[in-house]
C-alpha positions as semicolon CSV with decimal commas, in nm:
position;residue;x (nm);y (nm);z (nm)
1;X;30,309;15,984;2,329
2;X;30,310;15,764;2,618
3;X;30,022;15,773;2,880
4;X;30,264;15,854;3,194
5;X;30,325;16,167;2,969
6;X;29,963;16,248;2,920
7;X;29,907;16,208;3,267
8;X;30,149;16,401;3,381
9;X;30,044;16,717;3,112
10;X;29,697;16,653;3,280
11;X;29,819;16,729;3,627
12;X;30,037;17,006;3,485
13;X;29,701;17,197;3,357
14;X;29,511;17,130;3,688
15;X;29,736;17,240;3,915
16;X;29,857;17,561;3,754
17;X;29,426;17,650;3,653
18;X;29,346;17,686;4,026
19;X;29,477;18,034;4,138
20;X;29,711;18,042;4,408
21;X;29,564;18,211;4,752
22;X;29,763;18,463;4,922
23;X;29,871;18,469;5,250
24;X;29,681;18,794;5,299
25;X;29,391;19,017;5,169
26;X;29,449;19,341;5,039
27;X;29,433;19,654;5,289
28;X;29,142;19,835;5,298
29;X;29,062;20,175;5,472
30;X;28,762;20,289;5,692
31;X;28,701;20,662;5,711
32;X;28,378;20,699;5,852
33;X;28,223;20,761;5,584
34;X;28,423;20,985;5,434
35;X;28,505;20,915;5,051
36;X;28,847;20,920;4,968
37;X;28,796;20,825;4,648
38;X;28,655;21,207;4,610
39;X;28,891;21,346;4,829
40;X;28,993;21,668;4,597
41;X;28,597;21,754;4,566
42;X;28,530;21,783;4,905
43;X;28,558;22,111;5,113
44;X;28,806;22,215;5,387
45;X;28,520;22,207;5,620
46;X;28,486;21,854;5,572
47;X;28,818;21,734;5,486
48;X;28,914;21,929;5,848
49;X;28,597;21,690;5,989
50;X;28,701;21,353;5,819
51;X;29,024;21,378;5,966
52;X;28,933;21,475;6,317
53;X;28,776;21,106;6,293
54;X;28,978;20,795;6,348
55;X;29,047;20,639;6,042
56;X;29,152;20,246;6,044
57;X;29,339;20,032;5,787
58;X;29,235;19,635;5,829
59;X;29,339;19,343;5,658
60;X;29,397;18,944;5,750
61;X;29,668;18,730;5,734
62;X;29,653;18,353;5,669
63;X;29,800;18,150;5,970
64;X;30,045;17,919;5,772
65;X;30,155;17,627;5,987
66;X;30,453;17,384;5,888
67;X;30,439;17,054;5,992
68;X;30,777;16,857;6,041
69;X;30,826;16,461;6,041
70;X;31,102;16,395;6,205
């Protein structure tokens, strides 16, 4: 095999073993401290008081700015 090929295989592994990051994180919800994950065990009473709170989704984007040459 010729080296340019092993060199190029080389860059081919590097590249594609560092994971990719996204232009955003996953959403995640605050509920006050309700757990929704235990939603269906919890009574009225305090499924009625979890929602009187405000609940919030958050998340981030990634600012992604293109440079040009012109």
């Amino acid at each position: 095999m010729s080296t340019f090929f092993l060199l190029l295989q080389r860059v081919h592994d590097k590249v594609h073993d560092c994971p990719m990051k996204l232009n955003y994180s996953e959403p995640k919800i605050f509920t006050r401290g309700a757990d929704i994950g235990a939603w269906s065990k919890l009574s009225k009473k305090d499924k009625k008081e979890a929602l009187s709170k405000s609940w919030y989704v958050y998340y981030s984007i990634r600012d992604q700015i293109q440079l040009q040459e012109n």
